[in-house]
C-alpha positions in Angstrom: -72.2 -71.4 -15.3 -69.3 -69.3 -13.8 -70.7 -70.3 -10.1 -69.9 -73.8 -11.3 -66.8 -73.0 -12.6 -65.4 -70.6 -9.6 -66.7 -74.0 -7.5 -65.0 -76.0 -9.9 -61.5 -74.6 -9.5 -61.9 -74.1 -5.8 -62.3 -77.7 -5.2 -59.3 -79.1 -7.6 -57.4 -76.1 -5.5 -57.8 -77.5 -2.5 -57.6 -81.6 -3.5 -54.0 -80.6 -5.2 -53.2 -78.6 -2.1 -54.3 -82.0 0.0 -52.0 -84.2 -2.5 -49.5 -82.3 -2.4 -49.6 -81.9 1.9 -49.8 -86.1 1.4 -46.4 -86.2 -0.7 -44.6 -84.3 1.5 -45.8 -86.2 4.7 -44.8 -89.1 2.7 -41.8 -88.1 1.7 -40.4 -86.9 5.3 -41.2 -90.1 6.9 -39.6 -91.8 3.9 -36.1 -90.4 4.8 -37.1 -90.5 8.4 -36.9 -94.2 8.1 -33.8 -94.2 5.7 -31.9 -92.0 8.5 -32.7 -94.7 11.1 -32.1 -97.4 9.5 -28.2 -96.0 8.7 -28.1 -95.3 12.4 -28.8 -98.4 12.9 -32.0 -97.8 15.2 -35.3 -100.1 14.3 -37.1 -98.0 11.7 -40.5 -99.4 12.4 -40.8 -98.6 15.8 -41.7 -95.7 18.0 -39.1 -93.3 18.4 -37.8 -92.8 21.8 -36.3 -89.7 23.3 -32.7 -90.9 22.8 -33.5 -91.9 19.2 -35.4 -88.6 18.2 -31.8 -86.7 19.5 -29.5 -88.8 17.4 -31.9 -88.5 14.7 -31.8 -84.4 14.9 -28.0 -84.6 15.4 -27.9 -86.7 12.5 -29.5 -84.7 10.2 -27.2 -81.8 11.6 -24.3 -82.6 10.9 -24.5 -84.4 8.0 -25.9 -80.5 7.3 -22.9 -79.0 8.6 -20.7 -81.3 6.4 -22.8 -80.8 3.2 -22.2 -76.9 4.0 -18.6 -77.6 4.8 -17.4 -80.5 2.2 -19.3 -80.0 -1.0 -17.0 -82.5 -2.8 -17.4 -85.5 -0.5 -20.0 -88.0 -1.6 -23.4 -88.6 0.2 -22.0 -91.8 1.6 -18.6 -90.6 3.3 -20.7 -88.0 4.6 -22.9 -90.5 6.0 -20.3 -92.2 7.4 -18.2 -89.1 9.1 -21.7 -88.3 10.7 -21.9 -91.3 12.1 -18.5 -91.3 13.3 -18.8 -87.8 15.0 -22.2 -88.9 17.0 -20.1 -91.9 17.7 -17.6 -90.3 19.4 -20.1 -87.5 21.4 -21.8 -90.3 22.9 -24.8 -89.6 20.9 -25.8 -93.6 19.3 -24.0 -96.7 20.2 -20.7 -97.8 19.1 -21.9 -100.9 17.3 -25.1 -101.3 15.6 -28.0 -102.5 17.4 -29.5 -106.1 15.9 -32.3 -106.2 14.3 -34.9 -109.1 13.1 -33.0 -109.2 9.8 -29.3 -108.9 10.7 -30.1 -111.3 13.5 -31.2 -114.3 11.2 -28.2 -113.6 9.0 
């Protein structure tokens, strides 16, 4: 009986652990997408080299302004981000057409 049992535990251990491993996957490429899709970069596609750096400065400054600007909202920090990779270079000045915003 306590075989069973130490069995038992050990196998809804490691199917939580799984689960949870799954969330988190999920979860990263959730906001992956989400931070691509307010660069304005195709969300469903493979990421290239370029798109992988703006992606990474993305996330850092919008880091650097959480750190720096406590009080500004998530959207003007979205927005200065953008700005500031706008002006390095970093993603395109205008926003690149997609399937959707092309039909509108």
């Amino acid at each position: 009986m306590g075989e069973f049992f130490y069995w038992g535990m050990l196998g809804l251990g490691v199917s939580i652990a799984l689960l949870l491993g799954l969330l988190a996957h999920l979860v990263a490429a959730s906001r992956r997408r989400q931070t691509l899709k307010k660069l304005g970069f195709p969300a469903g596609s493979k990421l290239t080299a370029e798109h992988l750096q703006a992606l990474h400065s993305f996330e850092n400054t919008d880091t650097h302004l959480r750190k720096s600007f406590p009080k500004l909202s998530d959207r003007q920090r979205e927005v200065i981000a953008r700005d500031v990779l706008r002006d390095r270079g970093i993603i395109p000045k205008k926003r690149q057409s997609t399937a959707s915003n092309a039909r509108s």
